[in-house]
Structures are given as structure tokens and as C-alpha cells.
C-alpha positions as CSV (number, residue, x, y, z in Angstrom):
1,X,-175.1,-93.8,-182.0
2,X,-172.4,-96.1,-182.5
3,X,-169.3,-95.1,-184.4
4,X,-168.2,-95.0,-188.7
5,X,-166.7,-98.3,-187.7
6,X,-169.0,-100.0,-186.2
7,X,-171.1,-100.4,-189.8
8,X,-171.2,-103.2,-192.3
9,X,-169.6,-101.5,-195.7
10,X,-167.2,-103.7,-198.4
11,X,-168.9,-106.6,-197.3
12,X,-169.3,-109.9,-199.0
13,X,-172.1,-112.7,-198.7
14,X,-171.6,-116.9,-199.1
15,X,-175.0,-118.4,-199.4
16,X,-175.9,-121.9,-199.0
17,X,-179.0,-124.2,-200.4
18,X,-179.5,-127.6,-198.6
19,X,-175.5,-127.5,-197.9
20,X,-174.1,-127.1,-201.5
21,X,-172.4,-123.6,-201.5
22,X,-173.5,-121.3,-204.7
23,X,-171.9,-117.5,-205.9
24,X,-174.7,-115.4,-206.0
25,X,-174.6,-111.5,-207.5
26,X,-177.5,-110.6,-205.7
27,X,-179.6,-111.7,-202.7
28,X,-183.0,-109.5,-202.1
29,X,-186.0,-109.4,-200.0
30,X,-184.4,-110.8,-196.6
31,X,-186.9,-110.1,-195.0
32,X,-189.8,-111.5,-192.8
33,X,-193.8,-110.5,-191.5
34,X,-196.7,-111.3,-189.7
35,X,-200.3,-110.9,-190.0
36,X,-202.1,-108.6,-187.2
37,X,-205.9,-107.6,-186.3
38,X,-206.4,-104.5,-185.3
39,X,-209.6,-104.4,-182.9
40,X,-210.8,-100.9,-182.4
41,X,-214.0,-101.0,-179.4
42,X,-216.0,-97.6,-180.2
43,X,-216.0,-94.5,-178.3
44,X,-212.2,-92.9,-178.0
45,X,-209.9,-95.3,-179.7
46,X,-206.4,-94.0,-178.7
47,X,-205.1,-97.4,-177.8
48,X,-206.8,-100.1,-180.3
49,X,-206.3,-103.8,-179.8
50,X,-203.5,-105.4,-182.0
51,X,-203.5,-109.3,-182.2
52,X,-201.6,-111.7,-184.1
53,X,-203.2,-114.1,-186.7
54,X,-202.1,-116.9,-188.8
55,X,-199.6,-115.8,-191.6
56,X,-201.7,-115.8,-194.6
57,X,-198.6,-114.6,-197.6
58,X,-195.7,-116.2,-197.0
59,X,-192.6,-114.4,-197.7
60,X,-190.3,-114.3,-200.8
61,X,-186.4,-114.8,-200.6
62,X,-185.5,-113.7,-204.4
63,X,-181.6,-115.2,-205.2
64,X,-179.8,-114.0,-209.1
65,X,-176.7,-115.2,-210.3
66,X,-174.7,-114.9,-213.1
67,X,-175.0,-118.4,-215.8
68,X,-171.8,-119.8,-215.9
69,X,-170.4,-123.0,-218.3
70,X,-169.0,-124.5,-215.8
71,X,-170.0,-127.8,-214.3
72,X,-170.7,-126.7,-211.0
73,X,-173.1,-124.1,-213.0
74,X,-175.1,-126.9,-214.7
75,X,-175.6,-128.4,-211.0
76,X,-177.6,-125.5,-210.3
77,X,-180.2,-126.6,-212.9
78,X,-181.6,-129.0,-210.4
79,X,-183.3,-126.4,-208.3
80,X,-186.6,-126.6,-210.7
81,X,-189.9,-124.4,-209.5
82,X,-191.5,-126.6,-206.8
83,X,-188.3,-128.1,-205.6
84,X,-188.3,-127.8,-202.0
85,X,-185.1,-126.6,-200.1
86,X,-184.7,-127.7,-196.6
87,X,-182.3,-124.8,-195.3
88,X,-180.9,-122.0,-196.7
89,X,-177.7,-120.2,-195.0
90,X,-176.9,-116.4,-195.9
91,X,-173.3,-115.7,-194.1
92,X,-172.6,-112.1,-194.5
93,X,-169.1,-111.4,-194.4
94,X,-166.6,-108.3,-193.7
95,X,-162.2,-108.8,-194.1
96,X,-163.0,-112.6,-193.7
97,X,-165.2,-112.8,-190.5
98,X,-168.7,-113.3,-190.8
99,X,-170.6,-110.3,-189.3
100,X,-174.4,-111.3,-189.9
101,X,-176.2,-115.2,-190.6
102,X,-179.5,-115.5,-191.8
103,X,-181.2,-118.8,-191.6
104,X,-184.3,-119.9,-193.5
105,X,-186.0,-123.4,-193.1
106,X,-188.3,-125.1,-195.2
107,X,-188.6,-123.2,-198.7
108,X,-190.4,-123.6,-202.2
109,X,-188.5,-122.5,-205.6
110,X,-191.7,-121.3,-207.1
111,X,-190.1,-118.8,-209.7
112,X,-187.1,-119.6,-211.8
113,X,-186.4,-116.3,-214.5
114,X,-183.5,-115.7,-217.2
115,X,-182.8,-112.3,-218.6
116,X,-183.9,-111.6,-221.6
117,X,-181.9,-113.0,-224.5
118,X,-179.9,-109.8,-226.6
119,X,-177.4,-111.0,-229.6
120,X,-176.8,-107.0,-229.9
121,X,-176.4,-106.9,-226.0
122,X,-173.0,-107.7,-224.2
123,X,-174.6,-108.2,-220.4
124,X,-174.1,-111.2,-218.3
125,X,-176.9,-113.9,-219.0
126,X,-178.4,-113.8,-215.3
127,X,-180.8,-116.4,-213.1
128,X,-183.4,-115.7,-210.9
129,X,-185.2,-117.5,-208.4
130,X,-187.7,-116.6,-206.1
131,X,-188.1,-119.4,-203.1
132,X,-191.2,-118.8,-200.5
133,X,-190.7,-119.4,-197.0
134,X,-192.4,-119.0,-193.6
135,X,-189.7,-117.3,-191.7
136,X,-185.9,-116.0,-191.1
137,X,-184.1,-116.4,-188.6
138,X,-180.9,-113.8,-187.6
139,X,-178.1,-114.5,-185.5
140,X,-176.3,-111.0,-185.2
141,X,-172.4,-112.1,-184.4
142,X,-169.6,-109.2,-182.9
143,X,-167.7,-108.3,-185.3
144,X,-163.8,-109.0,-185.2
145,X,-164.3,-112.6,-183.5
């Protein structure tokens, strides 16, 4: 067990698309899968055969922000459903040092949702997108380097 300190809390994120840096409010689903088999062979099955198949689902990276005015904001519009983005970096970061990176290759905008529109409401207009990929990749950093 390692110690309170040793944890990731107050901890702040930078994520990247194809190298333009972008202020997210929330990043979900980091995550990735595979597909298995399981071959059971009659009789007494208390150790059945697991085998690895060709992914058949790909998994779904789901990035919201908060809609600014700003310039930089109406850049974001290019990222349209079908746009494919070459790389996307996730730097997790604690008092300035990044803790945690998360690389994903070779994803596929293929949702794009606003929040619903309220005149009555006073929430933050907010974006989501949901981008497909085939994989993630971690490299776990020490923290305090």
C-alpha cells in the first residue's frame, strides 16, 4: 500500500488534438479493451481456453468543453463528425509536473453534441465530442521529476 501522498488529488489535465492545445472541462471514457474467446472443451472445465480476437467495437474517447466567444473558441469548429485526428495527448498534471500521459493515435470525431439551449437557464453552453479510436497508450511518469 503505498502512502496518502503517493495519490493523484488537485490535479489538472492539458489535452492536445493533432498539436493545437484545447481547455477541456471534462475528459471521460479513457479507457481501452479487447475482444477474447473463451473455449470451454467438455468434461470438468476449471481452466477454459481464453484467446484473443480481432477488436470488433472500437473504443470511445468522449471530450466537453465549455463554448467560448473567443477566436481560439471558433477554431475548434473545425473538428466536424468524421474529421479524423492523428494524435491526441492527455498530460495529467499535479503542482505543475505532469504525473500521468495518455496517448491515442488515429481517431474519428463521430459525435459532436451541445447542451440543450435554456433562455430561463444560466448554465454554461457546453460541447461534446465523442472520437473512436483503436487504442491508448500510458506512460506512467514518477512524480516530483
Amino acid at each position: 500500500m503505498g502512502a496518502a501522498d503517493d495519490i493523484i488529488p488537485s490535479y489538472s489535465f492539458e489535452v492536445s488534438l493533432d498539436g493545437v492545445h484545447f481547455s477541456f472541462s471534462k475528459v471521460d471514457n479513457i479507457s481501452s479493451s479487447i475482444d477474447i474467446d473463451t473455449i470451454v472443451d467438455g468434461g470438468n472445465n476449471n481452466a477454459p481456453v481464453i484467446l484473443r480476437k480481432p477488436k470488433t467495437n472500437p473504443d470511445v474517447l468522449v471530450l466537453e468543453k465549455g463554448i467560448y466567444t473567443t477566436f481560439k473558441d471558433m477554431s475548434f469548429a473545425m473538428f466536424k463528425e468524421g474529421t479524423k485526428i492523428r494524435s491526441i495527448h492527455i498530460n495529467v498534471l499535479r503542482n505543475g509536473y505532469t504525473v500521468r500521459m495518455f496517448f491515442i493515435t488515429n481517431g474519428v470525431i463521430v459525435r459532436r453534441d451541445f447542451s440543450p439551449l435554456d433562455s430561463l437557464g444560466s448554465a454554461v453552453m457546453i460541447e461534446t465530442l465523442q472520437i473512436v479510436h483503436t487504442g491508448i497508450t500510458e506512460l506512467p511518469l514518477p512524480f516530483g521529476l
